[in-house]
C-alpha positions in Angstrom: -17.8 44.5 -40.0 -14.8 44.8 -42.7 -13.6 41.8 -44.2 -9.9 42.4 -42.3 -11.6 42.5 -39.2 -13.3 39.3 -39.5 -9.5 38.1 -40.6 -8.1 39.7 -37.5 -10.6 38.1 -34.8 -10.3 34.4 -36.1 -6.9 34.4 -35.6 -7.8 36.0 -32.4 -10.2 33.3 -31.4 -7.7 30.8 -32.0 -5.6 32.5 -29.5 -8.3 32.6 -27.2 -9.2 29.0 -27.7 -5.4 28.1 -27.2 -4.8 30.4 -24.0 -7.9 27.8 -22.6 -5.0 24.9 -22.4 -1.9 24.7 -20.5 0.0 25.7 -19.6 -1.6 28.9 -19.9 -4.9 27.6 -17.7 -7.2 30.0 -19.1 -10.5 27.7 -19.2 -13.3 30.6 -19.1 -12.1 31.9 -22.1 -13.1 28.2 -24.6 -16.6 30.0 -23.5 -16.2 32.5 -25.9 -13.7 32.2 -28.6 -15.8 29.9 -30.8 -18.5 32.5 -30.5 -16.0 34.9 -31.7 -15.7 32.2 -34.6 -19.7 31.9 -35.4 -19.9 35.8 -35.4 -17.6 36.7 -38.1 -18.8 33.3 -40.0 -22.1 34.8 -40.6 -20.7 37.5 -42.8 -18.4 36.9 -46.3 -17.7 34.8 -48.5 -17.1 31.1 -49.1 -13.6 31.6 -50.0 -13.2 34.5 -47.0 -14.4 31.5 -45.2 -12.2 29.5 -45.7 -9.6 31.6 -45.1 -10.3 32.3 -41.7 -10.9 29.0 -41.0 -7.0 28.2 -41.6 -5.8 31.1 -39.8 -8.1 30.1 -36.2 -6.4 26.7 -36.6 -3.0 28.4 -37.7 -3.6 30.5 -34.2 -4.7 27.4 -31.7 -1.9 25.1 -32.9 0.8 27.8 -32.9 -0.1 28.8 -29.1 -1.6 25.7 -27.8 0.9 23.3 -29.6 4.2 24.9 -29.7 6.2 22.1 -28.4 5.9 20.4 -32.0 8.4 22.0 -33.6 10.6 21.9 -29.8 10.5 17.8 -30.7 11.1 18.3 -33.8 14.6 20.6 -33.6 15.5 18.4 -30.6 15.1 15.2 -31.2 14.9 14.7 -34.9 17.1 16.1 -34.9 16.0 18.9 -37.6 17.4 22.1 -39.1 15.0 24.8 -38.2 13.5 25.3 -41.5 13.0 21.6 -41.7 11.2 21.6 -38.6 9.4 24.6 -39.1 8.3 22.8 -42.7 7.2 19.7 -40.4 5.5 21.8 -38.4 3.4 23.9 -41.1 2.3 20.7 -42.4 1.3 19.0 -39.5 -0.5 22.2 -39.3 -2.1 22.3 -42.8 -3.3 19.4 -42.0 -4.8 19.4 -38.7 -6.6 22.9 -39.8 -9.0 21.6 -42.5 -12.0 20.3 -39.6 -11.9 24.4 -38.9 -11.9 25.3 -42.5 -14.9 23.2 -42.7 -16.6 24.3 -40.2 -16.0 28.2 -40.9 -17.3 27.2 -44.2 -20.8 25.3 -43.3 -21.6 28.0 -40.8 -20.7 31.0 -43.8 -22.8 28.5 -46.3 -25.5 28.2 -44.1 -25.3 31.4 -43.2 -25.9 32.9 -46.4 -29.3 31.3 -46.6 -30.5 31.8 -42.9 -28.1 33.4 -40.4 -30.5 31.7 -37.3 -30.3 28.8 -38.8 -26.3 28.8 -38.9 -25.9 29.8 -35.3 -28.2 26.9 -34.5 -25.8 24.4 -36.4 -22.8 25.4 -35.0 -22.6 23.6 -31.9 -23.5 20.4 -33.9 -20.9 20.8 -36.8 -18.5 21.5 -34.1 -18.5 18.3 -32.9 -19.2 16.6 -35.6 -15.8 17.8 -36.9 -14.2 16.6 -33.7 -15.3 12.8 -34.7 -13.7 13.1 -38.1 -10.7 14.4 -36.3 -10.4 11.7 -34.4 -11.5 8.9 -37.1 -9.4 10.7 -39.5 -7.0 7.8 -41.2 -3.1 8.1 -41.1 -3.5 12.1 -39.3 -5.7 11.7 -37.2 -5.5 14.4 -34.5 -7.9 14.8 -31.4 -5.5 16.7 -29.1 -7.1 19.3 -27.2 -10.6 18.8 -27.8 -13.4 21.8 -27.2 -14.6 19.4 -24.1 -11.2 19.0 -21.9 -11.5 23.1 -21.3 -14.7 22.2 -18.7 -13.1 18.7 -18.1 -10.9 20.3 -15.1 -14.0 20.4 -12.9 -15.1 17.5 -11.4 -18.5 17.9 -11.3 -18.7 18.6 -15.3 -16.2 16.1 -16.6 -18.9 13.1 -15.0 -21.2 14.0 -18.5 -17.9 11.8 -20.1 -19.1 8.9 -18.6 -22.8 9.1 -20.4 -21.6 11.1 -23.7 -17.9 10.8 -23.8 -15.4 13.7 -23.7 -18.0 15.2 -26.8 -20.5 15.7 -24.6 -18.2 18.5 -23.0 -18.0 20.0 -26.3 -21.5 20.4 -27.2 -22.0 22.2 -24.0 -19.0 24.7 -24.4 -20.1 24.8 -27.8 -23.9 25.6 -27.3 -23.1 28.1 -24.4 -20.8 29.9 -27.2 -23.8 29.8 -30.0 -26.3 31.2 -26.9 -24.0 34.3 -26.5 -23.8 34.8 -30.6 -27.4 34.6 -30.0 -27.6 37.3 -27.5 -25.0 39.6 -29.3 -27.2 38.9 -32.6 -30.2 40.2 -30.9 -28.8 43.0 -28.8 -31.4 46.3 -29.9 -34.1 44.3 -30.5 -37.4 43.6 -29.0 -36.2 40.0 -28.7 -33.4 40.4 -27.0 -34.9 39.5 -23.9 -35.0 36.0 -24.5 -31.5 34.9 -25.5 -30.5 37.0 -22.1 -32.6 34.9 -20.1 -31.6 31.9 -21.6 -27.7 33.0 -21.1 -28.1 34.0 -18.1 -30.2 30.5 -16.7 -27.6 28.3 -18.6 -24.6 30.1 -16.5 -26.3 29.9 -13.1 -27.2 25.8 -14.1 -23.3 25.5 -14.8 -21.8 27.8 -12.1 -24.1 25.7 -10.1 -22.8 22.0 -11.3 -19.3 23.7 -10.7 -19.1 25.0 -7.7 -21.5 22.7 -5.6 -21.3 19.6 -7.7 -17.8 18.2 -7.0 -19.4 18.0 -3.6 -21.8 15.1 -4.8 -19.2 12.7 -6.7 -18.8 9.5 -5.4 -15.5 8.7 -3.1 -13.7 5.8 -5.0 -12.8 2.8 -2.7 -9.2 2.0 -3.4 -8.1 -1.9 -2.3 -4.8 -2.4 -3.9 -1.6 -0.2 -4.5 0.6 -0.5 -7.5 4.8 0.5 -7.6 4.4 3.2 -10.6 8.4 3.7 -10.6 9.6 7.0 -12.7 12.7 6.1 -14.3 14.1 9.8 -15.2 16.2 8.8 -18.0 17.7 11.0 -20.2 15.7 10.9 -23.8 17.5 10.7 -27.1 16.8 9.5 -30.7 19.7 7.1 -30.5 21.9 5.5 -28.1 25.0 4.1 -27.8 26.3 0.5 -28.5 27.6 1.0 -24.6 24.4 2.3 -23.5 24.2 -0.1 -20.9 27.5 0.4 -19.7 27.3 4.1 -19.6 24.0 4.0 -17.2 24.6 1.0 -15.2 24.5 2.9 -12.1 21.6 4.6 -13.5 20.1 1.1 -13.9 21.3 -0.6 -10.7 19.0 2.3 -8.8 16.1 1.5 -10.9 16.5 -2.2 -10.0 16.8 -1.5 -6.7 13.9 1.2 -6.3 11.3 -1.3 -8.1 12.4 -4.6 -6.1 12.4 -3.0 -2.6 8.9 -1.5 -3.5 8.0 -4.5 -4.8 8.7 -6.8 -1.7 6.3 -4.2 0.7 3.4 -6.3 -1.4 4.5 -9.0 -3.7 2.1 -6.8 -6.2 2.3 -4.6 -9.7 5.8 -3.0 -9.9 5.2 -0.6 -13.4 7.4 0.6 -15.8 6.9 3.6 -18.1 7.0 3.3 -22.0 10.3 2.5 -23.0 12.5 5.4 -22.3 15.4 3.9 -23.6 16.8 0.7 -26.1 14.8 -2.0 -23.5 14.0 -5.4 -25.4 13.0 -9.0 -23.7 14.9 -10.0 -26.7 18.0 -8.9 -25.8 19.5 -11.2 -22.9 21.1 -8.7 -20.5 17.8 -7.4 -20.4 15.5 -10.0 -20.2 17.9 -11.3 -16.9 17.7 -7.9 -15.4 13.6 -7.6 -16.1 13.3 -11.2 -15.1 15.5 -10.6 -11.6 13.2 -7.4 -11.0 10.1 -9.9 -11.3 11.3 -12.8 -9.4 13.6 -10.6 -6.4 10.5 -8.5 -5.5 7.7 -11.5 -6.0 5.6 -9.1 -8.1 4.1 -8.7 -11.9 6.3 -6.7 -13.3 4.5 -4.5 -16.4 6.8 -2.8 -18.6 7.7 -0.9 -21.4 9.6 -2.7 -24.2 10.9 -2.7 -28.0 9.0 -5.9 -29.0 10.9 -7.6 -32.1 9.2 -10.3 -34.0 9.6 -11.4 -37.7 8.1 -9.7 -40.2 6.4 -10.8 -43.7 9.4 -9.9 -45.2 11.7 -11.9 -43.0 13.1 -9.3 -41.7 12.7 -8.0 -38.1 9.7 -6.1 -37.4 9.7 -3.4 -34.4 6.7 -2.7 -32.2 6.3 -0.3 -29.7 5.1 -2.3 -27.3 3.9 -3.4 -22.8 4.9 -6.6 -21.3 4.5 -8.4 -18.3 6.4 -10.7 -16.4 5.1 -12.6 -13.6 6.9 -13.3 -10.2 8.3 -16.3 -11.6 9.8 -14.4 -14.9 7.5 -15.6 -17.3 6.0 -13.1 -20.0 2.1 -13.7 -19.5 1.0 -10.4 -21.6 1.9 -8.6 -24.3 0.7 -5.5 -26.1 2.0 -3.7 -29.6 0.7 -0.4 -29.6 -2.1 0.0 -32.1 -2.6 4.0 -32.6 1.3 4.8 -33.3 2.4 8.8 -33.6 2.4 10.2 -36.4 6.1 11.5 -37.4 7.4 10.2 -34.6 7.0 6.5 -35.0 6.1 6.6 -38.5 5.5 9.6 -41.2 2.4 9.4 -43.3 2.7 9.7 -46.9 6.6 9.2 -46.2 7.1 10.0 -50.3 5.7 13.8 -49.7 8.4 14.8 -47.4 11.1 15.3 -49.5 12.2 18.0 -47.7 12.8 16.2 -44.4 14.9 13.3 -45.0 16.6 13.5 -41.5 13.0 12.8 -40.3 11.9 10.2 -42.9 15.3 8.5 -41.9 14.8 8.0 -38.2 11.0 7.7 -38.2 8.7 4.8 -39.6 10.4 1.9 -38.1 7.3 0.8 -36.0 4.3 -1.4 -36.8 1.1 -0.9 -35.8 0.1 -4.0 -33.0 -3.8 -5.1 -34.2 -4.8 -6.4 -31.3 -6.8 -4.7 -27.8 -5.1 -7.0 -25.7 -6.3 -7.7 -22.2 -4.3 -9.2 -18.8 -5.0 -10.7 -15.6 -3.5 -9.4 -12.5 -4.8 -11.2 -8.6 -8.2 -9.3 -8.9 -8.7 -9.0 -12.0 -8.3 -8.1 -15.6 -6.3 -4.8 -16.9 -5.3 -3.3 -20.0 -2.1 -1.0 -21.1 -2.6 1.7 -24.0 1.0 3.7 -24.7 1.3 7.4 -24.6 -0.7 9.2 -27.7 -3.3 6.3 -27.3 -4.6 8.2 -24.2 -6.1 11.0 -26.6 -8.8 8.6 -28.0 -11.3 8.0 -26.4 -12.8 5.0 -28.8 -9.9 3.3 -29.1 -9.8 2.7 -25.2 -13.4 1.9 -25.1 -12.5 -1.1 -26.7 -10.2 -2.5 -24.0 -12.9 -1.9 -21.5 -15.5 -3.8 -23.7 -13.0 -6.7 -24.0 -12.5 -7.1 -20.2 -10.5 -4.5 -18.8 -10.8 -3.5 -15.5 -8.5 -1.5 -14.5 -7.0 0.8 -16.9 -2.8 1.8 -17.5 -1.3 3.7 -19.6 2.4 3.8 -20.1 4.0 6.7 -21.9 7.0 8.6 -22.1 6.6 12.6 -22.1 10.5 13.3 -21.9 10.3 14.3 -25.7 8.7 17.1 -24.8 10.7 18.8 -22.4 8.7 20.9 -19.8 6.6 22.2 -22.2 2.9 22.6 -21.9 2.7 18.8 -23.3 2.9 16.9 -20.4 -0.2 18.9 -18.8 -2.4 18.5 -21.9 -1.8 14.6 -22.2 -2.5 13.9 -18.1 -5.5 16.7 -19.0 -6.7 13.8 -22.0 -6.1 10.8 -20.1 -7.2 11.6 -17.1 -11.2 12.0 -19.1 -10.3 8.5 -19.7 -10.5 6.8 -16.4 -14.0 8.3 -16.1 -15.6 8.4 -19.1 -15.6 3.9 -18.0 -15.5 4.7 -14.1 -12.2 2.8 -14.6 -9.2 3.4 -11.9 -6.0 4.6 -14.5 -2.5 4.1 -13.6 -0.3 6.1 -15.4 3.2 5.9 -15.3 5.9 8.4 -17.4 9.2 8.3 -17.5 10.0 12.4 -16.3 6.6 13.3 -15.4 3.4 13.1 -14.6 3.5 10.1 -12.8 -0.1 9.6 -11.3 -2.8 7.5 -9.4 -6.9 8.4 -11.3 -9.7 7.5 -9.7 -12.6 6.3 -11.3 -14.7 9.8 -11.4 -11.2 11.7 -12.7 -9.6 12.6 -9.2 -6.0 12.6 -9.2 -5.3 10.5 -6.4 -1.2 10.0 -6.1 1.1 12.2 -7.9 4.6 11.9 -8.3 6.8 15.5 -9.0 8.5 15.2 -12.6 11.9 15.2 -13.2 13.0 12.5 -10.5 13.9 9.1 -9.8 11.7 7.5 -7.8 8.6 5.3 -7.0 4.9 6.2 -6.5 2.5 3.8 -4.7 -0.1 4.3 -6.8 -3.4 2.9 -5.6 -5.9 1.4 -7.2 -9.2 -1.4 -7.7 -10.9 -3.2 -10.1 -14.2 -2.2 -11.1 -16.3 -4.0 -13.5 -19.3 -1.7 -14.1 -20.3 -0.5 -17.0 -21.2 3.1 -18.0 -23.4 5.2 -20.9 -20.3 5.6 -23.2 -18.7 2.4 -22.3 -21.9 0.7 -23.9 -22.9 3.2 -26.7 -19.4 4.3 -28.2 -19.4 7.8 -29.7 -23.3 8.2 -29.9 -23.5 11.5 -29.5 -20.9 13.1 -32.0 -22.9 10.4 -34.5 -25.9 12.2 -33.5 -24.3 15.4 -34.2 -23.4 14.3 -37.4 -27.1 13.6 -38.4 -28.4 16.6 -36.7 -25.8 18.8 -39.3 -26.2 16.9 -42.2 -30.7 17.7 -41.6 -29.7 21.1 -41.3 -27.5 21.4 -44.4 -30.2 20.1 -46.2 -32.8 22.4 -44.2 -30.5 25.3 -46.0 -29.7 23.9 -49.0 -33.9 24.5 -49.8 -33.4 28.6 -49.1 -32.0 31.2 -51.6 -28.8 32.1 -50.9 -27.8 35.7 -50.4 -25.7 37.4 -53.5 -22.3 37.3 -52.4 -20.2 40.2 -51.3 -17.6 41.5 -53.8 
């Protein structure tokens, strides 16, 4: 195989891995492109490596992830080539976890090609915990696993190994066909066929007759998820409120008459326009939903408190008022968005001052806070939040036992977004057999039950309410109690095999 070749199909088996997300819906073909990957790793060298590894990321986010720069020209608002510069970046720097694992497989592989194919799965998703534990750009949107997470039966291995347990399998059935294709002519090809050929009958198995065996989650409560459908902008007018009062008088009205069927949870989405319990005309108006419809009223606000500096300090943040009015929770979102609500390394983006200007004006909250509803206890992440899976784990470890996530998807349009974050979050609710209540602004609005059933569904791009139903559960699963054990494990498995290769002579590399 030519050195272009092996160019050509990495950028091809980024496509491949990209046309596995929506919207495109092509799962079956995450089954092969990483194989496609491993195959021309085992040839070339370090610095061919390296090179392809940037142009399968370049690929996968270009196709799987074009809505970036759609947020960026839209709502930065940025001139195309400043966006297109954001967007290369954001790139750049999401693509080094392939680079590196293009170049252990080629390293490896220069020693003992068997040996590399074995390793891939593990470095695989061992590179997905450092992309999610990754400081300031850390990234974990559209993980390996969430291809096999649309089937119920498979996406239940999340609630013993977390969504990376999905990724090893997709992973290892991609190294068993590099296997097969390796050994095609030989004498011992007979194997890696047999083993191919078992491991697809054990999953076409688990997929097609499986779902049949998961557990029917008991629902004893509904909450009023109301989708406020309000038009999304970067900044709004000092007579904002004036200009939407009618648009605001529906949205009282829609949460208190849901509200009175119950006296339960009325929800609000993150906050989809300049909301603030600091700012009196809102607080009355959140207070009078509270009190008129005799329920808890959780919502999405622009919490405001005083910085070290003296100076105001914003949080994106949840709040609940109870049916007397009182706030009785709180949460500041933690994990904020990177170039949205703040730009890392701010001082590098000299080329992008419109961003730089209107982003970085949030803190990050520090603490996993947990409320109490009649029932029980719940906690709120906000939007990006959803895509980590540790980071949630820790509101379930404090308490939580029912799970909601606010979040506000009208940034990105009716692109393929919206389906990959519902995709994430919904692994959420059953990687802690945890009901989730998620509530948008435009879409998707939706009731998850604890084994990853989308229950209650609202259609995007209306007003409206969705009784949403729900219960608290308080057991405790796998993943819930041991974290990310098995990307750790990973981790160890590829760092014994570096070292296994480390001890064998390297080939001479090509010129």
């Amino acid at each position: 195989m030519s050195w272009k070749l092996r160019i050509l199909l990495s950028f091809l088996a980024g496509i491949l891995l990209a046309l596995a997300f929506p919207n495109f819906n092509l799962p079956p073909l995450a089954w092969i492109a990483i194989a496609v990957l491993i195959m021309v790793s085992l040839e070339g060298g370090l610095g061919e490596a390296a090179l392809r590894g940037l142009l399968f990321g370049v690929a996968f986010y270009l196709f799987a992830t074009p809505w970036i720069y759609t947020v960026m020209r839209q709502y930065g608002p940025l001139p195309p080539w400043e966006a297109a510069g954001v967007v290369a970046l954001m790139i750049l720097a999401a693509s080094p976890y392939f680079v590196a694992f293009t170049l252990c497989v080629t390293w490896i592989a220069r020693r003992d090609k068997s040996l590399a194919v074995l390793a891939a799965p593990f470095l695989w998703v061992a590179l997905e915990l450092a992309r999610a534990r990754m400081p300031d750009i850390a990234f974990p949107w559209n993980l390996l696993g969430y291809t096999a997470a649309g089937n119920l039966a498979l996406v239940q291995l999340s609630s013993i190994t977390g969504i990376y347990g999905l990724s090893l399998v997709v992973a290892a059935y991609n190294t068993v066909v590099v296997w097969l294709i390796r050994s095609r002519g030989e004498s011992r090809w007979r194997l890696p066929a047999a083993v191919l050929a078992m491991f697809t009958l054990v999953l076409l198995a688990v997929a097609l007759i499986g779902p049949r065996l998961v557990p029917t989650a008991q629902a004893s409560q509904v909450a009023h998820l109301v989708q406020t459908n309000l038009p999304q902008s970067m900044e709004y007018a000092a007579n904002w409120d004036a200009l939407h009062a009618g648009d605001m008088s529906e949205l009282d009205r829609i949460s208190i008459t849901a509200g009175q069927r119950d006296h339960g949870l009325v929800v609000w989405p993150e906050v989809p326009a300049p909301f603030s319990l600091t700012q009196a005309d809102f607080a009355r108006r959140a207070q009078g939903i509270a009190r008129n419809s005799g329920s808890n009223f959780l919502l999405g606000v622009v919490g405001l408190e005083p910085g070290a500096d003296g100076r105001l300090a914003a949080y994106n943040s949840a709040a609940m008022l109870d049916p007397e009015g009182r706030e009785t929770f709180q949460y500041d979102k933690i994990h904020l968005v990177p170039f949205s609500e703040y730009v890392p390394w701010r001082d590098f983006f000299w080329f992008a001052k419109n961003l730089t200007g209107l982003a970085g004006d949030f803190r990050s909250g520090t603490r996993y806070a947990v409320g109490e509803l009649p029932g029980g206890h719940f906690s709120t992440f906000i939007c990006y939040e959803a895509v980590f899976p540790n980071e949630v784990r820790r509101f379930v470890l404090d308490g939580a036992n029912l799970l909601i996530n606010l979040s506000n998807d009208g940034w990105f349009g009716r692109s393929a977004a919206p389906a990959q974050h519902l995709q994430m979050a919904r692994v959420r609710a059953v990687e802690h057999h945890r009901w989730l209540l998620r509530d948008t602004n435009n879409g998707f609005t939706v009731s998850v039950d604890p084994y990853g059933r989308v229950v209650a569904r609202m259609a995007p791009d209306i007003r409206g309410e969705l009784d949403a139903p729900y219960a608290f559960r308080s057991d405790t699963t796998l993943y819930t109690r041991w974290g990310d054990w098995l990307p750790a494990m990973c981790v160890a498995v590829s760092l014994v095999l570096l070292l296994m290769a480390s001890f064998r002579r390297a080939a001479v590399a090509p010129k």
